[in-house]
C-alpha positions, -999 to 999 in steps of 0.1 A, spaced: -373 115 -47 -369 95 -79 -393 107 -109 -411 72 -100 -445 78 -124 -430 103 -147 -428 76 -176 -461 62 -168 -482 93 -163 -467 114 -191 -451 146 -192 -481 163 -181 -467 163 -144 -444 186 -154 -473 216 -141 -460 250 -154 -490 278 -154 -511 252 -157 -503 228 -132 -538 229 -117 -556 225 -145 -538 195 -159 -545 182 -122 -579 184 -126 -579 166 -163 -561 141 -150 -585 134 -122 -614 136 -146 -596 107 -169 -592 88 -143 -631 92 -132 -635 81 -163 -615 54 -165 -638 39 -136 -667 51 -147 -675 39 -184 -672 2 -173 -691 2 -147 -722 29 -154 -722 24 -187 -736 -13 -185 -765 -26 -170 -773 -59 -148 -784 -72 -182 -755 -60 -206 -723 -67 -182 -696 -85 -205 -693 -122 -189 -661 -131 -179 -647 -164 -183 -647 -193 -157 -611 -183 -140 -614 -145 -139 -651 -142 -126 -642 -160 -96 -610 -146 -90 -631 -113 -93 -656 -130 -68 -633 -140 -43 -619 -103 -41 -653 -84 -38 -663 -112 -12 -634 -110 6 -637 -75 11 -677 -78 13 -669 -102 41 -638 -78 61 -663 -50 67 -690 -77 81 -671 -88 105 -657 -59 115 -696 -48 120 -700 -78 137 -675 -81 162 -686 -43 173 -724 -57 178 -711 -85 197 -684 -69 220 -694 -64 258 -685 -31 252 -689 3 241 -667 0 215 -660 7 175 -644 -13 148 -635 -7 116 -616 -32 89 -588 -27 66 -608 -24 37 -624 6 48 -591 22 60 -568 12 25 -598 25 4 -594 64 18 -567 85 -4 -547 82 27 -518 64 45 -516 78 76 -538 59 106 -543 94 123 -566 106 103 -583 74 91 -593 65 122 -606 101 133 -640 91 107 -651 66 137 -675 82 162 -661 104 191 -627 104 176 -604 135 161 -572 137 149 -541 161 164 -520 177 140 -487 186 156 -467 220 143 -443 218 167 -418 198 146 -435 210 111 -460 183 111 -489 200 98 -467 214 68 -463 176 56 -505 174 56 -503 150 81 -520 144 116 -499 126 139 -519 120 169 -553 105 182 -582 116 203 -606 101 221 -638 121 228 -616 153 238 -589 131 255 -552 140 249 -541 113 232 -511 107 257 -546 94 278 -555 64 257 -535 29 257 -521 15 224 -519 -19 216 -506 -41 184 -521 -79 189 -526 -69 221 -488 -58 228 -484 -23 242 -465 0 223 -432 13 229 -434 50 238 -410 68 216 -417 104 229 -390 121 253 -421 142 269 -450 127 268 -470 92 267 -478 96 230 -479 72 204 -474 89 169 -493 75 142 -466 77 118 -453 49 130 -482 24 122 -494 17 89 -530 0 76 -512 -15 51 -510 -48 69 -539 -43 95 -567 -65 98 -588 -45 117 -586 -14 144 -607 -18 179 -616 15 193 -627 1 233 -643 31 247 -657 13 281 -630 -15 283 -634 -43 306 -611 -52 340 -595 -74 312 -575 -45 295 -552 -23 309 -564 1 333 -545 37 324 -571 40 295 -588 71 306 -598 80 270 -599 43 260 -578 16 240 -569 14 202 -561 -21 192 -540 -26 159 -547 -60 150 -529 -75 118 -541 -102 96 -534 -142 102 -538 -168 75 -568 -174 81 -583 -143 73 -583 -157 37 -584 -185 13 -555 -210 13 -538 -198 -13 -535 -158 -16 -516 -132 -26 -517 -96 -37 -500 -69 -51 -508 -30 -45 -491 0 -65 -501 35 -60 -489 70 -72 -493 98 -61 -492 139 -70 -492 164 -46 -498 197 -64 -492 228 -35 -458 212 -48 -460 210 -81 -470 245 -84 -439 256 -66 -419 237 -87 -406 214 -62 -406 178 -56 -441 161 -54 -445 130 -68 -446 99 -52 -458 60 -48 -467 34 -22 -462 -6 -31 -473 -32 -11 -470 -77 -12 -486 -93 8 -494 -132 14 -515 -155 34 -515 -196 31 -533 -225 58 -519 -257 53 -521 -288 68 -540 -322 74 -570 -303 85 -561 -265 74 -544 -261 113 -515 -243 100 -515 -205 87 -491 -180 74 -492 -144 69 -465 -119 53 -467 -85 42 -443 -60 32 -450 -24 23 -428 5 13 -438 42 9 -415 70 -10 -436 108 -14 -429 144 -18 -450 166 -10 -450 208 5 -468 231 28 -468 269 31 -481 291 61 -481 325 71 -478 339 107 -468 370 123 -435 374 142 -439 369 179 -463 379 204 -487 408 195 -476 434 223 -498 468 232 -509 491 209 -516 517 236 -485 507 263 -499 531 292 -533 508 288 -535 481 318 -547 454 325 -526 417 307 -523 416 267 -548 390 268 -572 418 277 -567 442 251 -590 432 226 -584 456 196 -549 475 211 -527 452 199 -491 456 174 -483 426 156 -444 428 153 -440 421 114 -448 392 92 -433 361 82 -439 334 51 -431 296 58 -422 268 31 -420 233 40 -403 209 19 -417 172 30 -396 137 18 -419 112 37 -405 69 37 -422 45 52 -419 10 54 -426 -22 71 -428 -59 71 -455 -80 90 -456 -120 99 -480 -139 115 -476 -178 124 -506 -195 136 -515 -234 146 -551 -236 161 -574 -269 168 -600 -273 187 -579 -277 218 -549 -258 214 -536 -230 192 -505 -214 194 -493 -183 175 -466 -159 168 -473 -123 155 -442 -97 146 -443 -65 128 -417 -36 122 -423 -2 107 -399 28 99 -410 63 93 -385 89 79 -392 125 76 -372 150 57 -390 185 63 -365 213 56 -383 246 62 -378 279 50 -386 316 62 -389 351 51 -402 378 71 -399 415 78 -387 416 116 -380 445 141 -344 457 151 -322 487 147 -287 488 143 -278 509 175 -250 522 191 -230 491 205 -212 486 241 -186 462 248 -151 454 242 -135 476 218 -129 450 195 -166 447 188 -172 480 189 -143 486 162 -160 456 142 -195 468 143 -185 505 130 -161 490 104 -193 473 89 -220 492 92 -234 507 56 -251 540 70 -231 574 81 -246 571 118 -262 541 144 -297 541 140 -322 555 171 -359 551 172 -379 576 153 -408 594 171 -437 572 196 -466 582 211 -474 559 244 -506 560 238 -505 551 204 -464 532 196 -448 536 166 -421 503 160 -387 509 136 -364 491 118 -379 468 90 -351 438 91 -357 416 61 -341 384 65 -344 342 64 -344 315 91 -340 282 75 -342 249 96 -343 210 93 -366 188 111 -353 151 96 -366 127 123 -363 89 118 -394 68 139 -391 29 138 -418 7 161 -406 -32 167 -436 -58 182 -430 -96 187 -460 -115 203 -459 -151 208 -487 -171 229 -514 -194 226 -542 -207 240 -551 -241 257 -585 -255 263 -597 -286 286 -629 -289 292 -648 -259 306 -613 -242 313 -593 -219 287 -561 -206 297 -540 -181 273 -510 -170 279 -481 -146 261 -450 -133 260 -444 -97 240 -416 -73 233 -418 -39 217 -393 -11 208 -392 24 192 -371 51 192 -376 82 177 -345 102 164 -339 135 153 -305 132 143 -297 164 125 -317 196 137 -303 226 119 -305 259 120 -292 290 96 -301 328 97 -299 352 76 -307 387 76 -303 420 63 -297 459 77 -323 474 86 -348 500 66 -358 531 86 -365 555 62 -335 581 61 -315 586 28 -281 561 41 -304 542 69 -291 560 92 -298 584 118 -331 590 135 -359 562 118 -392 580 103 -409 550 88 -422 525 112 -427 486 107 -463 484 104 -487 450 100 -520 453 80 -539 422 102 -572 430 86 -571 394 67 -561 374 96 -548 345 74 -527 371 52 -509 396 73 -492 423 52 -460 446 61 -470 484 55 -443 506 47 -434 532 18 -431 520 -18 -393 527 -9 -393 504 23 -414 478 1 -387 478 -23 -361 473 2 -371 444 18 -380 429 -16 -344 429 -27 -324 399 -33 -287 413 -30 -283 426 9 -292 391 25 -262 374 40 -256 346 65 -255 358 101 -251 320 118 -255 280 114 -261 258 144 -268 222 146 -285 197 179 -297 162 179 -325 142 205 -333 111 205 -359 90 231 -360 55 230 -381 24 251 -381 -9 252 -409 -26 267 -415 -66 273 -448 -83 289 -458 -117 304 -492 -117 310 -519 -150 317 -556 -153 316 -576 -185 331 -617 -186 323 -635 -209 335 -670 -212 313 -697 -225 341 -731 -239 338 -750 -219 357 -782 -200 350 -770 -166 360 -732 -168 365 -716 -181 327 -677 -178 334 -657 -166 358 -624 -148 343 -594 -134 360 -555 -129 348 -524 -111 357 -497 -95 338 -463 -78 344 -446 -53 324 -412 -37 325 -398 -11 302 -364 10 300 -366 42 286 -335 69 277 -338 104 261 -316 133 256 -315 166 243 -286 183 230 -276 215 211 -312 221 202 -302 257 221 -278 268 199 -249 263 222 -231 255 193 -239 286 169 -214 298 147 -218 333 137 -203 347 102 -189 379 116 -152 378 105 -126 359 85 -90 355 97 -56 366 80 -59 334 55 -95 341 46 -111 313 68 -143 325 94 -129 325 129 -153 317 163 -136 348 181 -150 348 214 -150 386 214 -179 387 181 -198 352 197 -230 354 215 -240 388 202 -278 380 190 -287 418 186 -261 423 158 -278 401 132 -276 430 107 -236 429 107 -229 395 95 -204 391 69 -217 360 53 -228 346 19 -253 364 3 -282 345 4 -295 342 -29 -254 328 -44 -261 302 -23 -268 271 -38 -310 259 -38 -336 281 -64 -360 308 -54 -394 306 -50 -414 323 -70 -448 322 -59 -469 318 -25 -503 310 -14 -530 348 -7 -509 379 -15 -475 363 -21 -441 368 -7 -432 405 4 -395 396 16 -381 369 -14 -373 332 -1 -348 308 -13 -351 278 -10 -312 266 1 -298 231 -5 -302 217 27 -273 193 21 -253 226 17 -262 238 51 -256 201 68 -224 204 54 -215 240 65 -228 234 99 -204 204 105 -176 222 91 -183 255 112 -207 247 141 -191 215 151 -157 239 161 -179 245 190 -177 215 209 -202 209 233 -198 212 271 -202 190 294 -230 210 306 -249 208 272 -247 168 272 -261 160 300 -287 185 310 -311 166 295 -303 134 295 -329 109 316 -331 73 318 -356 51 339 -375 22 341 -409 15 350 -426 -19 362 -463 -28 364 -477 -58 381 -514 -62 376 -541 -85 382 -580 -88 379 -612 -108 382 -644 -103 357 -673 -128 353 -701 -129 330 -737 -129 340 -764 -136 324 -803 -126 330 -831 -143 307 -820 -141 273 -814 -108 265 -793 -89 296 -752 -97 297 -734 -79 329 -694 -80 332 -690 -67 364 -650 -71 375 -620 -53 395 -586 -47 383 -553 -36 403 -524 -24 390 -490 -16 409 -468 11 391 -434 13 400 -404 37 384 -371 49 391 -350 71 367 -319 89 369 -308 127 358 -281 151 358 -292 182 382 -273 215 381 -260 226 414 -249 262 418 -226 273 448 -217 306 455 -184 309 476 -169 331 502 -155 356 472 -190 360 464 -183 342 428 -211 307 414 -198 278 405 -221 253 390 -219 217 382 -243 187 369 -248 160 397 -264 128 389 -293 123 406 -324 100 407 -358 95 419 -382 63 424 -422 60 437 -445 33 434 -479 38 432 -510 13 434 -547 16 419 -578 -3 426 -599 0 389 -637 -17 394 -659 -17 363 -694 -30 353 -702 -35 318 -738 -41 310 -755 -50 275 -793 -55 270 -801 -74 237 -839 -71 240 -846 -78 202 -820 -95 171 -816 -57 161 -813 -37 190 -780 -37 216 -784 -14 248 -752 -6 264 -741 11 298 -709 10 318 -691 26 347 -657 20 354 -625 40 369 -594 45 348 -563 68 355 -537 76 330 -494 81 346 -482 116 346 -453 115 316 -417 104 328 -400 137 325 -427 153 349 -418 130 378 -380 129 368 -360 159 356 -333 183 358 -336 194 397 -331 231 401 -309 235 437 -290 268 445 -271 276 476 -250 301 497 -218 303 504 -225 282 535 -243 254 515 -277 262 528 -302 258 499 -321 290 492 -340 273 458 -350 245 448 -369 238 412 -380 205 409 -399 181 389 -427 163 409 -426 124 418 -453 123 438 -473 136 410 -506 123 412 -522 104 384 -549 112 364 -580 95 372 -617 90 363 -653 77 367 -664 71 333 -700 67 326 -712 55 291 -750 43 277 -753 36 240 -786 21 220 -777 4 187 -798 -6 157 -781 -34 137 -801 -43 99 -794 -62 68 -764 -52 42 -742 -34 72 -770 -11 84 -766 7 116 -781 34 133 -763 46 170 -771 66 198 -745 74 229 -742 96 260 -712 98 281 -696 116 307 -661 117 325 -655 129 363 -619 135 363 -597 144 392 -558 155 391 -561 170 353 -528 182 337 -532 202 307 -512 179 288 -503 187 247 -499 159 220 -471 174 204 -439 163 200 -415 168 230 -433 192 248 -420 199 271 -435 195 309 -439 237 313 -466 233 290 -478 196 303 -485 206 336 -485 241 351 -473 251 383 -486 259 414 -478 291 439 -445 295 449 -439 284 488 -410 284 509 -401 252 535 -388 260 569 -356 272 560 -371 296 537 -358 283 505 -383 291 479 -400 259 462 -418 253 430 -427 223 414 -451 207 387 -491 203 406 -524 189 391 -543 186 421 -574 203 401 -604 183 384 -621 185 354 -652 163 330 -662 156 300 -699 159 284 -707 145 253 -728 129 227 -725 106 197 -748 98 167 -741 77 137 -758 60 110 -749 39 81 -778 31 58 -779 15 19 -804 21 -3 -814 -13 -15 -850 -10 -19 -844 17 -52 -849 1 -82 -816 -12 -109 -785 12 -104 -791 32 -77 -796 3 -49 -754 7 -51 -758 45 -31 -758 50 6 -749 73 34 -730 68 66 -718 96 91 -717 103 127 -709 133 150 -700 143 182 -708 173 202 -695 174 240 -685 201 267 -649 197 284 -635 216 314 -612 216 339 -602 236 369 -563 250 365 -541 273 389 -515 290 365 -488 296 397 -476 329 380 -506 345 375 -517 334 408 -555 324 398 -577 296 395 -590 292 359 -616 268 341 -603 259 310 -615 232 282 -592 203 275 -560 207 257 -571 191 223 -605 182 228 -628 195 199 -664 210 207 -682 186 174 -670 162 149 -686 155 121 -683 125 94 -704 121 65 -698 105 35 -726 94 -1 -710 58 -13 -722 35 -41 -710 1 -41 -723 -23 -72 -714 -32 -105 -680 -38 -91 -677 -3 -78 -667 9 -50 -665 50 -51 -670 74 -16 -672 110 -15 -664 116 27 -665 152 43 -651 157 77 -652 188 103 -630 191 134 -647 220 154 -625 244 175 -601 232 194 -582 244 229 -545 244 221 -525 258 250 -530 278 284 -507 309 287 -504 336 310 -503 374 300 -509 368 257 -542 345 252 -546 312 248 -539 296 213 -567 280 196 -571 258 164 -598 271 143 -620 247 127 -602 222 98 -626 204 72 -619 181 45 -635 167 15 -620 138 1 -628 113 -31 -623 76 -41 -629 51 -64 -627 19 -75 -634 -9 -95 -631 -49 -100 -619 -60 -132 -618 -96 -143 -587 -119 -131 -585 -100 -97 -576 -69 -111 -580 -36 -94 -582 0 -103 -589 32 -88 -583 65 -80 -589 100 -52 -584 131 -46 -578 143 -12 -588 180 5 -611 186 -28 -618 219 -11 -579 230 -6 -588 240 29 -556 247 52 -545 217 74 -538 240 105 -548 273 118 -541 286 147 -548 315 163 -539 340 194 -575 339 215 -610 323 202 -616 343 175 -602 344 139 -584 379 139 -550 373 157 -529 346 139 -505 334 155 -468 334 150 -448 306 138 -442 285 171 -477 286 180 -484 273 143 -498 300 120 -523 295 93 -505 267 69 -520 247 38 -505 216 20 -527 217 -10 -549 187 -26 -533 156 -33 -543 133 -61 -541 91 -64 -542 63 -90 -539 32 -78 -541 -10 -85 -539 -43 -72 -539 -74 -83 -550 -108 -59 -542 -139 -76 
């Protein structure tokens, strides 16, 4: 990225050795910056400002004075158990990204996702709702449902949303038969400013810089800067027309690091039974490995809202669009296990395997006691892969509302879109030959590849200072292969929905409400390559001196110590010279990722793909809803509200795919082909709900609901690449399919709150809830996951002819336990300066299970939630006066259920804190300053981790142990 605030800041962004502590000067200028105006004056001494600028300055601290109100406001008047929070108080956290802004509201956490290198940008990506998979709640921009732009999953990633033009976020934990119904967890409604919102002329202008310094100390790129413009006018005889505009763009670098061991741990004592999961202490980790991520993170996005509103009629218009581009290159060393043994095949690959092996003899495996296994062959070597991913989210709302008399109709039209694209996925390995201890490396291995796991975080290859040196050398790496894939999933969704209330006076029964809605969307997704069908090894060059793909020296994964590639470290990129804990045992470079795009296309894309490869994967599909529902609103005395209603929804979907079908003939040879095929269900739901509040003082709000949600089972588990096999007769001896009749998730949901509202945004909360839930699937928030980790299978059964079936089943139940507390209090009755301080926080604590059968293991398990956190905890000391505004905020997720497996444990994410710092001030003529410092701690953004407990780290595809450093902000605005 360009040097944006290199000129501004100063040359003190260069960090060399001192890189932190430079970081921390600047952070204490800019503290001070903010502080000497604004403590160093008293209510008596503050500089007057003249006429213009004090009430420019006026307007801004009551306009954002007034944001937060309302927000406060509309949550003590809603009907339901439900938490809003305004833009102010999401743009003044040292944060852009929505997932983990809104995980500081009551009951809800943020999901980081590893499985596309998420967590190595610092970034969540994924909401919870009290311990829901986020795939479980329903999304909603001005009321539009989002576009789902995951191939595997009902997702919405956060990325793709920004607060940059947001009004306010509505968290509906108990929603009424008014919203949509597949809201198990709840809703999360985006909702973007209007002209209204402020004065009739107004405009401001953000800037903000930013300095990651995990990258700064690695001497890579990580600097960056977010702008925003945004706009508002009302117009018009009596103010009836309004305007809103915003644009935003984002440009920053940043990096993470992690460590991980290499594949599953396997036993330590093999004659030992019982499943690895069992072993407790008898376990071998296989080597370790070091990951860099290099992070170029753009977003941007434009927002418009046209409004007309009288009395009688208003009519509006509301359309956003937001991009999100990820560059994430990562990088890996490790030490791994192999041996370069005697080889079988053709005798052309024999011949080439001899020619190019550097010891006198093929390596065997030095001595191993069962009861206590030695491993050999220390391999080092790299992996190097790309993640780029592009994410853009369209919405276009226009409605309006009509009132006559004691009727009010509204009515809307909506579109949305997003696709998410990862249009270059590569892939490069490199490796070395292997270390076993003898004189040439070869012959009979007498030192073993041992791990050192006694710091979990920082597992350690042990092996003679000889074999330490080995793998530490930078001139026996060379390039073994290069592949390349691309997905993409895309949706496009459109609604007409219509709601009619009729307001009656009557001294119990106040309006009768009732609407309908239909909603279509079209959905395609494929996934191609991403299997290295297309991997070019660096084995051999031709007579001319160009590689050749020669079928005979293709496909031969165990020989990644004879590649005849580049050395790594000519290639072009730098070297990394230092690394988070104990540092890098096997060197890393860093390679140009432009190099190895352009190397991939020249080599890799000589492989074309089949036929086979294109269309495996491919699914398209639409999906209908019709829905309807009727709510009223009664009344008892003054003080009791009940919303008692019924809502039904009608899901319909049909969706195509490309199934392979294997036939084995008379001469006893398979032939298999791809057949399109397709499946369709519809499905109906009867959702009732009562809502209940109890205002029995100005202060106090009681709150209790029931109702029944559901959530739909992803598309790719009721669609999918059939599995059938037959004999040479055509009779069908296997079938493998996904599951249409897979039953949706659903739930009684039973909430009770007590609320305590007071003066100057005071609030004290108190909430029980609990979740009956039938059908559970063991769903993942991650990215693509795929539906063997959604959904487990049951047994294996065969029909009447005896072909043997299996197919995706959640025909297993589940609930949810919990509690919520939160208070926000300010200390106005302390005398001068210190009325500005006060406290706010909440936290959760609830119990999830679930019942599971895991087909292959044949047993019935209880198992918590995938994703759903034990506590949550929020707690943040604020002062606000003097034209200050300044927050230190702590957060803790507790431990969190990852993933069901069978014979390893499960994988669990250890607990993530953070402590994060802002400020700012209001200067005269609506200028703004500020500043923060995210994860003040430098705790690591994910950890996760092979069973409960800390001491098995996982390896790399489960996530490891990664940190992405602290991150530090200036920032200023000016309204005018």
């Amino acid at each position: 990225m360009r040097p944006f605030f290199r000129p501004i800041i100063g040359d003190s962004l260069n960090m060399q050795p001192s890189s932190l502590k430079q970081a921390l000067l600047f952070t204490a200028a800019g503290l001070s910056l903010l502080a000497t105006p604004a403590f160093a004056a008293s209510d008596a001494d503050t500089p007057i400002a003249t006429a213009d600028s004090s009430t420019v300055s006026e307007v801004v601290v009551a306009g954002q004075r007034r944001s937060q109100a309302r927000a406060l406001q509309e949550q003590r008047d809603s009907l339901t158990v439900a938490n809003v929070v305004s833009a102010e108080e999401l743009q003044a956290q040292p944060t852009a990204n929505l997932a983990d802004l809104l995980s500081r509201l009551p009951g809800l956490s943020s999901a980081v996702d590893q499985s596309r290198n998420q967590a190595g940008t610092g970034e969540a990506q994924y909401v919870t709702i009290r311990g829901l998979d986020s795939a479980w709640n329903a999304y909603s921009m001005n009321g539009v449902r989002l576009a789902q732009t995951d191939s595997k999953a009902r997702t919405i990633s956060m990325n793709l949303l920004s607060p940059f033009a947001l009004s306010f976020v509505r968290v509906d934990k108990a929603p009424t038969a008014e919203m949509d119904g597949d809201a198990l967890a709840g809703t999360v409604d985006f909702r973007t400013a209007t002209g209204f919102d402020f004065a009739s002329n107004y405009n401001r202008f953000r800037l903000q810089g930013q300095l990651a310094d995990r990258a700064i100390q690695r001497d890579v790129d990580g600097l960056g800067y977010t702008t925003q413009l945004e706009m508002a006018r009302t117009f018009g005889d009596a103010e009836q027309f309004a305007v809103y505009g915003n644009l935003y763009y984002q440009d920053k670098d940043n990096a993470g690091e992690s460590r991980a061991v290499q594949q599953d741990y396997v036993k330590k004592d093999s004659t030992a039974p019982g499943l690895i999961r069992d072993q407790g202490a008898n376990l071998y980790a296989r080597g370790p490995q070091w990951n860099f991520y290099r992070n170029s993170v753009k977003r941007q996005g434009a927002t418009l809202s046209l409004d007309y509103k009288t009395d009688a009629q208003s009519l509006y218009g509301r359309f956003t669009h937001g991009e999100f581009k990820l560059l994430t290159s990562m990088d890996q060393s490790s030490a791994r296990l192999g041996l370069a043994t005697a080889p079988s095949g053709s005798k052309e690959l024999v011949d080439f395997l001899t020619s190019v092996r550097p010891s006198s003899a093929w390596q065997t495996a030095g001595d191993s006691d069962p009861k206590n296994i030695s491993l050999y062959g220390a391999i080092p070597g790299q992996y190097s892969r790309t993640e780029h991913s592009t994410q853009t989210l369209t919405t276009a709302l226009i409605g309006g509302e009509t009132k006559r008399n004691a009727f009010t109709l509204d009515y809307a039209v909506s579109y949305s879109k997003g696709r998410t694209e990862y249009p270059f996925r590569m892939q490069a390995g490199f490796y070395a030959f292997p270390f076993i201890g003898t004189p040439d490396q070869g012959g009979k291995a007498v030192v073993p590849l041992i791990t050192d796991i006694s710091n979990p975080k920082d597992p350690r290859a042990v092996l003679t200072p000889e074999g330490l040196r080995y793998i530490s050398r930078t001139d026996i790496t060379r390039q073994w292969y290069v592949t390349y894939g691309y997905e993409y999933a895309e949706e496009s969704k459109t609604d007409l929905k219509a709601n009619l209330a009729w307001d009656i006076e009557h001294p119990i029964v106040k309006s009768i409400k009732g609407g309908v809605k239909y909603e279509t969307a079209d959905r395609e997704s494929n996934d191609v390559g991403t299997g290295d069908e297309n991997r070019f090894y660096f084995y051999k060059k031709d007579a001319s001196g160009n590689w050749t793909a020669n079928s005979a020296l293709l496909g031969n994964g165990s020989h990644r110590w004879a590649n005849q590639g580049e050395f790594l470290f000519d290639l072009p990129g730098k070297t990394l010279t230092s690394f988070m804990m104990g540092g890098l045992q096997v060197p890393m470079r860093l390679v140009d990722p432009d190099y190895l795009k352009n190397q991939a296309y020249k080599y890799a894309a000589t492989i074309p793909w089949t036929n086979e490869v294109l269309k495996r994967n491919l699914l398209s599909g639409e999906e209908t809803r019709a829905s309807a529902y009727v709510q009223s609103t009664l009344t008892f005395g003054d003080t009791l509200t009940v919303v008692p209603g019924v809502r039904y929804e009608d899901n319909n979907f049909k969706g195509s795919y490309w199934r392979p079908e294997s036939v084995k003939g008379a001469d006893g040879k398979t032939t298999s082909a791809r057949v399109q095929a397709s499946s369709d269900r519809g499905m109906g739901i009867v959702l009732p709900s009562v809502i209940a509040t109890w205002r029995p003082t100005d202060e106090i709000v009681v709150r209790g609901a029931v109702r029944r949600a559901y959530t739909r089972p992803a598309f790719d588990q009721m669609i999918g690449a059939t599995s059938i096999s037959k004999d040479a007769d055509g009779k069908i001896i296997a079938i493998s399919i996904a599951n249409p009749d897979l039953q949706p998730v659903t739930g009684i949901n039973y909430d009770f709150s007590v609320e305590k509202y007071g003066e100057d945004g005071q609030y004290l909360m108190a909430s029980i809830y609990y979740k009956d839930l039938k059908n559970v699937m063991f769903v993942s928030g991650s990215t693509n996951t795929g539906s063997d980790f959604n959904v487990w299978t049951g047994d294996v059964i065969k029909d009447a002819g005896g072909a043997e079936i299996s197919r995706l089943d959640n025909a297993k139940n589940g609930s949810v336990l919990g509690i919520e507390l939160g208070l926000r209090q300010r200390f106005t009755t302390l005398p001068g300066f210190w009325n500005g301080f006060g406290v706010s926080g909440n936290v959760t604590f609830q119990k999830t299970e679930a019942d599971i059968r895991v087909g292959n293991l044949g047993k019935n398990l209880s198992r918590r939630l995938i994703n759903a956190p034990d506590s949550i905890v929020n707690a943040s000391l604020f002062y606000n006066k003097h034209g200050v505004r300044a927050e230190l905020a702590y957060s803790r997720v507790g431990m969190i259920y990852k993933d069901v497996r069978t014979d390893n444990d499960d994988t669990w994410v250890q607990p993530m804190r953070r402590l994060n710092f802002n400020a700012n001030y209001q200067l005269p003529h609506g200028w703004q300053i500020g500043m923060a410092v995210e994860n003040i701690l430098n705790d690591q953004s994910y950890w996760a981790t092979q069973g409960k407990a800390e001491t098995l780290l996982s390896h790399d595809r489960k996530g490891g142990y990664v940190e992405t450093g602290r991150t530090y902000m200036i920032n200023t605005s000016w309204t005018f």
